[in-house]
C-alpha positions in Angstrom: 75.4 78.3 131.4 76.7 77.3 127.6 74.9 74.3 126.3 76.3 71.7 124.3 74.4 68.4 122.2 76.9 66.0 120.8 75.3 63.8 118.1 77.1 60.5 117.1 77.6 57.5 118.4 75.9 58.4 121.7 74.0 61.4 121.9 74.5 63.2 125.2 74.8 67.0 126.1 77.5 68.9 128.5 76.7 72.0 130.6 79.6 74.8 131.1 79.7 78.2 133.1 79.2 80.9 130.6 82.1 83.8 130.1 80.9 86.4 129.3 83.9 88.6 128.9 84.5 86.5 126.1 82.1 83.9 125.1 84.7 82.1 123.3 86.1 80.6 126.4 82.8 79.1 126.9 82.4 78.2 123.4 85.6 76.2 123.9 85.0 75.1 127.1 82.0 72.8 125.5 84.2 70.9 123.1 86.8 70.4 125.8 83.7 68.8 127.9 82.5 66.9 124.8 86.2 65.6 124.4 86.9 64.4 128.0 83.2 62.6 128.2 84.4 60.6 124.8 87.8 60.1 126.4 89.9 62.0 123.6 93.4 62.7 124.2 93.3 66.3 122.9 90.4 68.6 121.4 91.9 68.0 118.5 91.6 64.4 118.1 88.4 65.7 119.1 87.8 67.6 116.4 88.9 65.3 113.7 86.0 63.3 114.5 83.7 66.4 113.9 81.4 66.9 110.9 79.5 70.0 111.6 79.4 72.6 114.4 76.3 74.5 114.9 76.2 77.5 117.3 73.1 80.0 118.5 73.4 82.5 121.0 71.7 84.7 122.7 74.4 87.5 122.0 72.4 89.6 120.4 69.0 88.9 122.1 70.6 89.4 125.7 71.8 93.2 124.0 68.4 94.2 122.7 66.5 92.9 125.9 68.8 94.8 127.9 69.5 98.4 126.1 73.1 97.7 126.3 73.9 98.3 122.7 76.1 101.4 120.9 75.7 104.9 120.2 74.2 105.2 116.4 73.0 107.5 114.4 70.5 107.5 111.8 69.8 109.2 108.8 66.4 109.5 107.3 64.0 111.2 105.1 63.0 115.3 106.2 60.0 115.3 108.1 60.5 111.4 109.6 62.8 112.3 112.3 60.3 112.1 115.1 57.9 109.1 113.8 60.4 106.7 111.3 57.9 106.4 109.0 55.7 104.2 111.6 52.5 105.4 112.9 50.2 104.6 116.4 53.6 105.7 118.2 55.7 102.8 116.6 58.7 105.1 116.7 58.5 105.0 120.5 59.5 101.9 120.6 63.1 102.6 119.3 63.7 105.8 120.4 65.6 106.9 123.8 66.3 102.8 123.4 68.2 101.7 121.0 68.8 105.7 119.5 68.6 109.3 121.1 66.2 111.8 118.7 69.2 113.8 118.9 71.1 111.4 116.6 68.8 111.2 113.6 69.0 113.7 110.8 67.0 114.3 108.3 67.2 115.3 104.1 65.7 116.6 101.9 64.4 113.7 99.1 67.1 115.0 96.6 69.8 116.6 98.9 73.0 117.6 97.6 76.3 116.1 98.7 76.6 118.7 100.6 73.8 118.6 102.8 74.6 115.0 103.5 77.9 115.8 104.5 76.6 118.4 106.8 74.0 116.0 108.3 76.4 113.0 108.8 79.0 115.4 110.3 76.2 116.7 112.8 76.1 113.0 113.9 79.8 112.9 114.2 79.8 115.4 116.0 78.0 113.7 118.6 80.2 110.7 119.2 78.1 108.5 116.7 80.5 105.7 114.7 77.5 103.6 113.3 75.4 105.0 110.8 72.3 104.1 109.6 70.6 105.8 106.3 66.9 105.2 105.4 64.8 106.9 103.2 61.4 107.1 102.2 60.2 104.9 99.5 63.7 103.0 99.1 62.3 99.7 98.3 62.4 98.6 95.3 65.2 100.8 94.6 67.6 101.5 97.4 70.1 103.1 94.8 69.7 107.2 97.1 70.8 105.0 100.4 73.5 103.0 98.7 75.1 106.6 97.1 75.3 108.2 100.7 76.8 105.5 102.3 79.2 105.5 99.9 80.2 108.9 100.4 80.5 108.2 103.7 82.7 105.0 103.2 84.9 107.4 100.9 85.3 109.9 103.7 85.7 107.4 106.2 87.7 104.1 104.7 87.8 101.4 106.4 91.8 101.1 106.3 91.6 104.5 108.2 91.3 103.8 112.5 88.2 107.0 112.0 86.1 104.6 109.8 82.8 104.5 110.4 80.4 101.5 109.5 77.4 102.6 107.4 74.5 100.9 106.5 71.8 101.3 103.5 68.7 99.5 105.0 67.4 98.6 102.3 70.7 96.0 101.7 69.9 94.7 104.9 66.0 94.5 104.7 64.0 94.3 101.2 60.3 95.3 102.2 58.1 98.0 101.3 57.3 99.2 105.0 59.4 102.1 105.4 59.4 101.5 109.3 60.1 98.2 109.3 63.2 98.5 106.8 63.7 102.0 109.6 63.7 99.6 112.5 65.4 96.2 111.2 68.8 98.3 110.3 68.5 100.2 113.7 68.7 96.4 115.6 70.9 94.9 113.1 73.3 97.8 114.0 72.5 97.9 117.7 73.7 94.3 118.4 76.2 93.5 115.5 79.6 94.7 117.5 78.8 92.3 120.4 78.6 88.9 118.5 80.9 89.7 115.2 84.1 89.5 117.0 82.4 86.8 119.1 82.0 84.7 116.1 85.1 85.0 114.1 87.5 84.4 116.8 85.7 81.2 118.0 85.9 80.1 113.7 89.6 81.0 114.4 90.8 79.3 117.3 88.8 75.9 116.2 90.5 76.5 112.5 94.0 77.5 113.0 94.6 76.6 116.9 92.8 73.1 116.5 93.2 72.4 113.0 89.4 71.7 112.5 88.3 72.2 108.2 84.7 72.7 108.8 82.3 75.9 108.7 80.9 76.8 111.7 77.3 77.4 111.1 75.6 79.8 113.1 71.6 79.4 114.0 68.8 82.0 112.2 65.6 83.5 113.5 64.5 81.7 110.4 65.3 78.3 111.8 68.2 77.5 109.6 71.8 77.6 109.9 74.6 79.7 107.6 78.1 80.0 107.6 79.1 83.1 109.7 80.1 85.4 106.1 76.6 84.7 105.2 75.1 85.9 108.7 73.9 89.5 109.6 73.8 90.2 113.4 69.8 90.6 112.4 69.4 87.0 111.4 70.6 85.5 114.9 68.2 87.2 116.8 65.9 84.8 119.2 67.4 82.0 117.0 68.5 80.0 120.5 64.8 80.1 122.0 63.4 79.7 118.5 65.3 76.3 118.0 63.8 75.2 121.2 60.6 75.5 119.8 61.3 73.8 116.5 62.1 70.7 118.8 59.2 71.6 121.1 57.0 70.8 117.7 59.0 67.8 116.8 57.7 66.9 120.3 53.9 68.3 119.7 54.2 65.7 116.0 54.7 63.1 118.0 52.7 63.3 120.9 49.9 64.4 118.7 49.0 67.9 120.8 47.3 70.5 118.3 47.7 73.9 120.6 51.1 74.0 122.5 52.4 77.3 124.1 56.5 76.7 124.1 58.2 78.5 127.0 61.9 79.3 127.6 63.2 80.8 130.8 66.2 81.2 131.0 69.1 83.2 132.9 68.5 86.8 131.7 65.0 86.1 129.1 61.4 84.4 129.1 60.8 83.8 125.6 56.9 82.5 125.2 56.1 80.8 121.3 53.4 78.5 119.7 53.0 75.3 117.4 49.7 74.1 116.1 49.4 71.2 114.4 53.1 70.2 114.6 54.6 73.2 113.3 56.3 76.2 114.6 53.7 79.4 114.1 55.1 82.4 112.1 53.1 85.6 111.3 53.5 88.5 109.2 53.6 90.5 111.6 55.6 90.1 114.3 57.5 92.2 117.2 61.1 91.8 118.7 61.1 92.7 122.2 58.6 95.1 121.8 59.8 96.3 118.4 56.9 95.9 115.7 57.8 94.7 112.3 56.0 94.0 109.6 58.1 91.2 108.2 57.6 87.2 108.3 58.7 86.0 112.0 57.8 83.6 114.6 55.3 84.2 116.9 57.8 84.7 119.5 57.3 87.3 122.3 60.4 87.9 125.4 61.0 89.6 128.2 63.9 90.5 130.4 63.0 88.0 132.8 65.5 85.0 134.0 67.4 83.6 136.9 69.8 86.2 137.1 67.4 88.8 137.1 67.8 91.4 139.7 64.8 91.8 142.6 63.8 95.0 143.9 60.7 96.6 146.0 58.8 99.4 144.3 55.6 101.2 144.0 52.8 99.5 142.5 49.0 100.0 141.7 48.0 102.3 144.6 51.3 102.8 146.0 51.8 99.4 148.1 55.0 97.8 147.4 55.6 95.3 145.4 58.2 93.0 144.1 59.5 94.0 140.8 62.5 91.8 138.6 64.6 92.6 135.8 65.1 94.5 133.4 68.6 94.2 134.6 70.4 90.9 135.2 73.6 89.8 137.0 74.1 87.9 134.5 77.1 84.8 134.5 79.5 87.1 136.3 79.7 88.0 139.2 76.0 86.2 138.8 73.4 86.1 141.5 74.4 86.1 145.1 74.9 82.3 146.1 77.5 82.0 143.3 79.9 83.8 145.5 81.5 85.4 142.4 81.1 88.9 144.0 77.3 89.2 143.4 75.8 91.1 145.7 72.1 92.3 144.8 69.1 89.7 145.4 68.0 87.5 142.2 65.2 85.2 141.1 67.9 82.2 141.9 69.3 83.6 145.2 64.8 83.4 146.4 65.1 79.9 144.8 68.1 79.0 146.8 66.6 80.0 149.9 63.0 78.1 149.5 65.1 75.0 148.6 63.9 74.7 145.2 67.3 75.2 143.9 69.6 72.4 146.0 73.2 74.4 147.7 74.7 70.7 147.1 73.0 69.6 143.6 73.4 72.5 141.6 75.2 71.2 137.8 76.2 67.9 140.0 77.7 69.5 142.7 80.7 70.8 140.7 79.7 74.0 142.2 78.0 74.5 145.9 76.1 77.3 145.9 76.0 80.3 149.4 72.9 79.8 150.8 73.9 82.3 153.2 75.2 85.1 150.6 71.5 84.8 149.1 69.9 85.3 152.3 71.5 88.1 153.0 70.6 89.8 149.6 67.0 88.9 149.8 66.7 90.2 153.1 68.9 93.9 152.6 66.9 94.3 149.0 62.9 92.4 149.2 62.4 91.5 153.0 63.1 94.6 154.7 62.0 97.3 152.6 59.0 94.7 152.4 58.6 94.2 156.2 58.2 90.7 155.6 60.2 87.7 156.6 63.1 86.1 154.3 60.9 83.2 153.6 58.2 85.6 152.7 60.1 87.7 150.5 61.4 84.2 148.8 57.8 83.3 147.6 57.1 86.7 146.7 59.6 87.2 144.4 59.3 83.7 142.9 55.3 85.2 142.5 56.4 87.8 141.0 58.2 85.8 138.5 55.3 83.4 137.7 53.3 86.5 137.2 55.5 88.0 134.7 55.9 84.6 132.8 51.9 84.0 132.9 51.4 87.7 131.9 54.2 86.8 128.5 52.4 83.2 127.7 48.6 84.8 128.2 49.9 87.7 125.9 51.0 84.5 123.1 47.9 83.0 123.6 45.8 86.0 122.8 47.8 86.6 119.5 47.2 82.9 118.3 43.5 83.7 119.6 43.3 80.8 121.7 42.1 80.3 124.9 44.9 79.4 127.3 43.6 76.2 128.8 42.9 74.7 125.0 46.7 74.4 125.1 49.5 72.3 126.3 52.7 74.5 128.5 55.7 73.2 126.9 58.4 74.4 129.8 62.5 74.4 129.2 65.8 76.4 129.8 67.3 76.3 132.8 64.4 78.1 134.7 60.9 77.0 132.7 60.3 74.0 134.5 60.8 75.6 138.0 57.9 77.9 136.7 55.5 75.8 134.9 52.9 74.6 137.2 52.8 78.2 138.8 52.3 79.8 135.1 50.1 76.7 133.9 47.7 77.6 137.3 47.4 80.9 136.7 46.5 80.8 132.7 44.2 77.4 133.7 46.3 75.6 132.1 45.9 71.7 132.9 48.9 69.8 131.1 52.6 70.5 131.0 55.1 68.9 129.4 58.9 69.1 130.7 61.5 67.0 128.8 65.0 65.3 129.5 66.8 67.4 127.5 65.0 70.5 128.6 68.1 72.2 130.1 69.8 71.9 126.2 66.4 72.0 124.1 67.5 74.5 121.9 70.3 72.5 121.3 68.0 70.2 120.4 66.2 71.4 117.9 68.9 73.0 116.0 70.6 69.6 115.9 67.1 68.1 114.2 66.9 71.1 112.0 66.7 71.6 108.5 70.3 73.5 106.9 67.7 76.4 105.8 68.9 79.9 103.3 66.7 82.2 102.7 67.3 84.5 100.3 65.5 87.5 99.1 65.3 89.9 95.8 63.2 93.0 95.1 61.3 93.2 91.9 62.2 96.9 90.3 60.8 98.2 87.8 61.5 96.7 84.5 63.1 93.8 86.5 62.4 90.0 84.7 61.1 88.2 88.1 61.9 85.2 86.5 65.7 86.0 85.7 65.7 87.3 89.6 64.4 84.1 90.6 67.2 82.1 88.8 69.8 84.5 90.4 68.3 83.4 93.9 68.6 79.7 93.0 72.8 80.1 92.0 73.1 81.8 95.1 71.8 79.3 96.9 73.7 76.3 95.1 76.6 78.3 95.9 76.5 78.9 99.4 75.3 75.2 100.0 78.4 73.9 98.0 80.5 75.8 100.1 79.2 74.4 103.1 80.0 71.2 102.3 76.4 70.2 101.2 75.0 68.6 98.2 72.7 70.7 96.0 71.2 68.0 94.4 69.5 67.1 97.9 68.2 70.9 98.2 64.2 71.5 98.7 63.7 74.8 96.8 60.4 77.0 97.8 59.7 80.6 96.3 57.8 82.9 97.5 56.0 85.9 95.8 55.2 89.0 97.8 53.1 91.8 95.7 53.4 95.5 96.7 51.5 95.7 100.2 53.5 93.0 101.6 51.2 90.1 101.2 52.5 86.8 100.3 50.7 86.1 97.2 51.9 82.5 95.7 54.4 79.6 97.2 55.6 76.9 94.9 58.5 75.3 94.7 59.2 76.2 91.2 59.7 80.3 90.3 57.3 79.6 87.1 54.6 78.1 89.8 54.9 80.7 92.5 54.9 83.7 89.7 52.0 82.4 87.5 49.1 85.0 87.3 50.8 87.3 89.3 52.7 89.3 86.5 53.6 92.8 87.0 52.1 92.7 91.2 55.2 90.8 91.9 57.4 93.1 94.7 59.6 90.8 96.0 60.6 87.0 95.7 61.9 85.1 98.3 63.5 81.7 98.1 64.0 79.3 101.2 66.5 76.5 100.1 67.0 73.8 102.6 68.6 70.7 103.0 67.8 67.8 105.5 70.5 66.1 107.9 70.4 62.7 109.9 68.2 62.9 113.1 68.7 62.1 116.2 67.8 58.8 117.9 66.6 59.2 122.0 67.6 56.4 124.1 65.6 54.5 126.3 66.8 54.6 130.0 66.7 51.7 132.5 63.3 51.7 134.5 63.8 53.6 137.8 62.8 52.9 141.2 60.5 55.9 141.7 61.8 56.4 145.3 63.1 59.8 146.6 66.0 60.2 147.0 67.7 60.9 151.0 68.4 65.3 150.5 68.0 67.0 153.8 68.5 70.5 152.3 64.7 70.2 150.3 61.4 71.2 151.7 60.0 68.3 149.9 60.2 65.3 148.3 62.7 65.1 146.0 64.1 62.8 143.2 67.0 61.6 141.2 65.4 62.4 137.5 67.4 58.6 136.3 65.3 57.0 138.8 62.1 57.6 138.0 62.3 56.7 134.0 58.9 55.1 133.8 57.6 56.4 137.0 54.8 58.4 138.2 54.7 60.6 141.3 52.6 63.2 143.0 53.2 66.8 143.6 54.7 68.3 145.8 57.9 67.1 144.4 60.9 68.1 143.2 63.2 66.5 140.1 67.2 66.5 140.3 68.7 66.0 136.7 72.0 67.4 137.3 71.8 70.0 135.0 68.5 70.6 135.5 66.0 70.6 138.6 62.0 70.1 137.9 59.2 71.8 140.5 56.0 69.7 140.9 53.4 71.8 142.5 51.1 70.7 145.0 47.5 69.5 142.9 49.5 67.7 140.0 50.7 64.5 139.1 53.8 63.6 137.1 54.3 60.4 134.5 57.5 60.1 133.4 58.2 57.7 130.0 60.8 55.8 128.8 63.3 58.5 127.3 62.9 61.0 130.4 60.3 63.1 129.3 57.5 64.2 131.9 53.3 65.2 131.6 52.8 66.8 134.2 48.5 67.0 134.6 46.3 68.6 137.3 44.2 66.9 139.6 40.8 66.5 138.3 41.4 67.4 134.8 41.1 64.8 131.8 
């Protein structure tokens, strides 16, 4: 599904099947919704009303998880073909993934021109049109990368249909880790053809087939938004999930819970993240599905788990079988069996579908009835058979096998925030973290959950409550006036923030100084602040410029009955989410949202407040 949150003067969000032959349709297809729940004659007349549009996808995240990025080639340092400058096997991590060993060549430290064109022609030769170069020691100076990629772009000009993007990774990444500069380019390059033409031709169609004058702004890992000129494939990474955990702190603020592990499953991801004290975690070192970095990130770890993912029996520990999902997903289309869409192999949803957790006649509404028989007969062919176990039984055991996954990602969080599991609170949203969350919160002894009203659009949420946020970045070389570099960062920001439409005046400036081992050393929000004392140490200055926007207000709801509702297809109780607004009910039970569908294991109780929002608690605990 594609997510939408319209702010104004309602707030209310719309839910669209996802294209993904081309994710502009979709895109689309959630302003058309937006403009028939407002009763607009057009999408235009639409769009006149429009301010801002803010976009996150998980384009680029969905291509990493799954490996289904291009051919590159790489370029690096003699001697660094096999390890990337990493060590303790970091190199593994990238390679036979998102490159082949046979597509990275090496040179020597001062290479002629003509060994470069022999090593970029060996690449060439192999099919390769993206090329990466990283060298050794190229931060603070990246001046060696930036020469051969311009002999390359001479060879190969863009105006030419044999051009071949090249990339200096220092342009793309200014740190001193040789790796992680290796490794950022390598992603940036992996998922970049997937979502540019994505974004530009949704800009398009809004601008010139719908006359709209605005910028859309497209979401960041960093928790900001920029203007799509001003956005590397890099930057959108995990920004979707990451959003939802901004809101799942605004949340945390409010509700005053210290320790909260945020989780996101989705259709084809489980993301798990963490707030203390109100505020999204980030750490200095950080990995992207698996990748280590040594760059400032969230503390934000995924999987290629979701509702699409594909179910299978295999070998496990002492060669019984067990159920194994993902990596690979059905995706939106043809999607998992019950869609009818041409689907065929079993999925986490089809197992849903056939325990009745998932309603045939509920799903988004009813708009679309879901094949309880097509998902029978992939869980029997692909799980119950090979498993000698009933359908039923293969159901439960591949909705286990999910929770275990999940559990395995959020105890895995935990342990990087060093705390204890049951110290915190399970945040659970996207479309399949609140049909999880009692069975994850059980098995980490977990003893609160929180689900939420706009759980199915969360990260929708919490871009809409965001901060505008740039963050801009500037190696220190040598000889280089910090200072003067500092000031450059600051017109660059006003810049950008004019162009969007933004008041500079209202910006909140922060710079930060990193010294040569990566460390940061002072934040301020003044450069002379943030650089006192630090002298000639200073490596690198970041600045973060960002700008606040109106909230958004949640409306109450009309006190429900707290009665079940009459569904004959459910094993168990279940509810209309509307009527049970300041409610409370006991597991087993399950919640109907539309959109969205809530599980209630046996063992815990459910209060539901005012706006929609849920605690979930388990018996016995305080």
């Amino acid at each position: 599904m594609t997510d939408g949150l319209v702010s104004g003067a309602e707030t209310f969000s719309v839910k669209v099947e996802t294209t993904p032959h081309d994710l502009t349709i979709s895109f689309l297809g959630v302003l058309e919704a937006a403009a028939e729940r407002l009763r607009c004659g057009s999408l235009r007349e639409f769009l006149d009303q429009v301010d801002l549009i803010r976009w996150s996808s998980t384009i680029t995240s969905n291509v990493l998880a799954q490996r289904t990025g291009p051919k590159l080639g790489l370029l690096v340092t003699a001697g660094h073909e096999d390890d990337l400058y990493g060590g303790n096997g970091e190199a593994a991590t990238v390679l036979g993934t998102l490159i082949d060993r046979g597509h990275i060549a090496g040179i020597g430290e001062a290479a002629a021109d003509e060994e470069v064109r022999r090593a970029v022609k060996s690449l060439f030769d192999q099919g390769i049109r993206r090329v990466n170069v990283s060298l050794r020691g190229a931060f603070p100076d990246g001046s060696a990368e930036n020469r051969i990629v311009g002999m390359i772009r001479a060879q190969y000009p863009d105006h030419f249909l044999g051009s071949v993007p090249a990339l200096p990774a220092a342009e793309l990444t200014a740190r001193p880790d040789d790796a992680t500069r290796t490794f950022c380019s390598l992603i940036n390059a992996y998922v970049h053809p997937s979502l540019a033409a994505t974004l530009y031709r949704a800009e398009e169609t809004v601008r010139s087939g719908h006359g709209w004058r605005g910028n859309v702004l497209v979401g960041h890992i960093n928790g900001g938004v920029a203007r799509i000129a001003k956005t590397t494939a890099f930057d959108t990474i995990e920004s979707g999930p990451l959003f939802g955990t901004h809101a799942c702190a605004w949340y945390a603020a409010a509700r005053g819970h210290d320790k909260v592990l945020a989780l996101d499953v989705g259709g084809t991801t489980a993301k798990a993240s963490a707030v203390q004290a109100g505020r999204v975690v980030f750490t200095s070192h950080g990995e992207l599905f698996g990748i280590p970095l040594r760059m400032r990130l969230p503390a934000l770890r995924s999987i290629a788990l979701g509702g699409g993912s594909v179910a299978r029996v295999e070998a496990g520990d002492g060669g019984a079988a067990a159920v194994r999902l993902g990596p690979d997903s059905m995706g939106a289309a043809p999607g998992p069996a019950c869609y009818g869409l041409g689907g065929t192999r079993a999925t986490l949803t089809d197992a849903m579908v056939i325990l009745g957790v998932i309603s045939p006649t509920a799903f988004l509404d009813g708009r679309r009835v879901l094949d309880a028989g097509l998902a029978r007969q992939a869980i029997d062919r692909d799980v119950a058979t090979p498993l000698g176990a009933s359908t039923e039984e293969a159901a439960r055991r591949v909705v286990a096998a999910a929770a275990d996954a999940v559990a395995g990602l959020a105890r895995a969080m935990a342990a990087q925030m060093s705390w204890e599991p049951g110290e915190a609170t399970l945040y659970a949203f996207g479309g399949n973290g609140p049909l999880l969350a009692t069975g994850v919160a059980e098995r980490l002894g977990i003893s609160r959950v929180a689900l939420f009203g706009m759980g199915s659009v969360l990260s929708a949420f919490g871009s809409a409550i965001s901060d505008v946020v740039h963050v801009y970045e500037s190696a220190v070389a040598d000889g280089a006036d910090p200072a003067a570099l500092a000031g450059e960062l600051r017109e660059r920001a006003e810049r950008d923030l004019k162009a969007e439409g933004l008041d500079p005046g209202s910006v909140r400036y922060e710079f930060e100084v990193t010294d040569a081992q990566g460390r940061d050393a002072r934040s301020a929000d003044t450069p002379e602040r943030a650089l006192a004392g630090l002298g000639a140490q200073a490596a690198l200055i970041r600045l973060t410029a960002s700008v606040g926007l109106p909230g958004i207000a949640l409306a109450e709801q009309k006190a429900g009955s707290g009665q079940p509702a009459p569904n004959g297809d459910r094993p168990i109780p279940a509810y209309h989410w509307p009527d049970l607004a300041g409610a409370a009910v006991a597991g087993p039970a399950l919640v109907d949202g539309g959109s969205f569908t809530w599980l209630v294991d046996p063992g815990w109780s459910m209060s539901v407040d005012a706006h929609g929002d849920a605690l979930l608690k388990k018996e016995g605990s305080r």
